[in-house]
C-alpha positions, 0 to 999 in steps of 0.5 A: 847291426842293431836289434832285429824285429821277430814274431807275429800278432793280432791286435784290435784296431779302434774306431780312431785307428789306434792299434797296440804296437807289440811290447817287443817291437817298442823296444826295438824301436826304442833301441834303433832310435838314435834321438829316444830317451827313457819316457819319451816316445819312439819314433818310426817312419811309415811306407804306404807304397803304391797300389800294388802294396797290401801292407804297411812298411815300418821302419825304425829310425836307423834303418831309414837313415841308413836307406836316406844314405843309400838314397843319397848315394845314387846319382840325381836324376837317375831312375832308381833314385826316382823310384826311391825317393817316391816310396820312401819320401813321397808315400810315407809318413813319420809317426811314433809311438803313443804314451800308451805303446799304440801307434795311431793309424789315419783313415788314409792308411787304414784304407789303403790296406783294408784294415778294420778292426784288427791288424797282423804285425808280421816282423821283417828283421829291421822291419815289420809289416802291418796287414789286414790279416785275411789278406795276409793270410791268403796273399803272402802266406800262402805265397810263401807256401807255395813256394816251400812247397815246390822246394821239396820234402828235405830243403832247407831254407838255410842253405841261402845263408851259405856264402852269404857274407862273400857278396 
């Protein structure tokens, strides 16, 4: 298993859509780019999804091709393989890091989620999401919220990690 992204930040999108990747992130990024080299730039691969999708998906280069293996894996033809190649072949692009630690975001991206001057990295482990960052905080943290709410006072997400390696 390779580095993980964590945290959470706000970075100013230019007119151009160039917006600052988080210093931690680039070096997750370089760590799980099998073909990154000191002074070369990092590269990733972008999921824009569907409709339903509010957010930018980013995966390092090792994560998809453990998913281009998955993929593979299932049988030509069958729905689910389908629905995985759409997503993850279809409405994605790959991308990299610029000299300057920015990733370069097109008008089609940018609209697709709504984003204007400024984008809320939200890290997912061997991902991260890029929102707009009003949505993000009306959409998935408040659903999240919810969520920890109907738990009750004393639960303790961690309990989802007993058993977790019997699967």
């Amino acid at each position: 298993m390779g580095r993980r992204f964590r945290g959470e930040s706000h970075h100013k999108v230019d007119s151009k859509g160039r917006v600052s990747i988080p210093a931690s992130f680039r070096r997750v990024l370089e760590a799980e780019d099998p073909n990154w080299k000191s002074g070369e730039n990092p590269e990733l691969v972008i999921v824009y999804g569907g409709d339903k999708q509010k957010y930018l998906e980013c995966y390092t280069m090792r994560a998809v091709e453990e998913i281009d293996g998955q993929i593979d894996a299932l049988p030509r033809g069958a729905p689910q393989r389908r629905a995985l190649e759409q997503l993850f072949y279809t409405q994605s692009v790959e991308s990299s890091v610029d000299e300057t630690g920015r990733l370069v975001l097109s008008a089609k991206l940018r609209q697709k989620i709504g984003l204007e001057g400024e984008a809320f990295f939200a890290s997912r482990g061997e991902k991260f999401h890029i929102w707009n960052p009003g949505i993000y905080e009306s959409e998935e943290l408040a659903k999240t919220q919810r969520w920890l709410e109907e738990q009750g006072e004393d639960f303790d997400p961690l309990i989802f990690l007993d058993g977790a390696g019997d699967a």
